[in-house]
C-alpha positions, 0 to 999 in steps of 0.5 A: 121111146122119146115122149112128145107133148104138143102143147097148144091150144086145141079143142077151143076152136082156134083154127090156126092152132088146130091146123098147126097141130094137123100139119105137126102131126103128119109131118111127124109121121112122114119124118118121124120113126113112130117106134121110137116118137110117141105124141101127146097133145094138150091144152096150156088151159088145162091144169094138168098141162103145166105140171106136165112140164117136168122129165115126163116128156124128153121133147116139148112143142110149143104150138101156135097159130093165128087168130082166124075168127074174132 
């Protein structure tokens, strides 16, 4: 099985982020064999986020968004 991770930031209410990582996400199931792609999410916030960047996952998702509130 081929491990995602979704780096971006969610959960700080960053609107185009989080509707980025939706639309991912559905894309991903509609495209994607979900026996053989497992998704992972997380914050580049988190500590645990940047040791992540190693052979854990064999494919990394540089979200983004736009700012839609100040």
């Amino acid at each position: 099985m081929k491990k995602i991770l979704y780096v971006g930031f969610l959960g700080h209410n960053n609107l185009g982020d989080e509707l980025l990582f939706d639309l991912f996400e559905e894309m991903s199931g509609k495209y994607l064999d979900t026996n053989k792609f497992q998704i992972s999410a997380t914050s580049p916030y988190s500590f645990s986020a940047l040791k992540k960047f190693d052979n854990t996952y064999d494919i990394y998702i540089l979200g983004g968004g736009s700012l839609l509130t100040p």
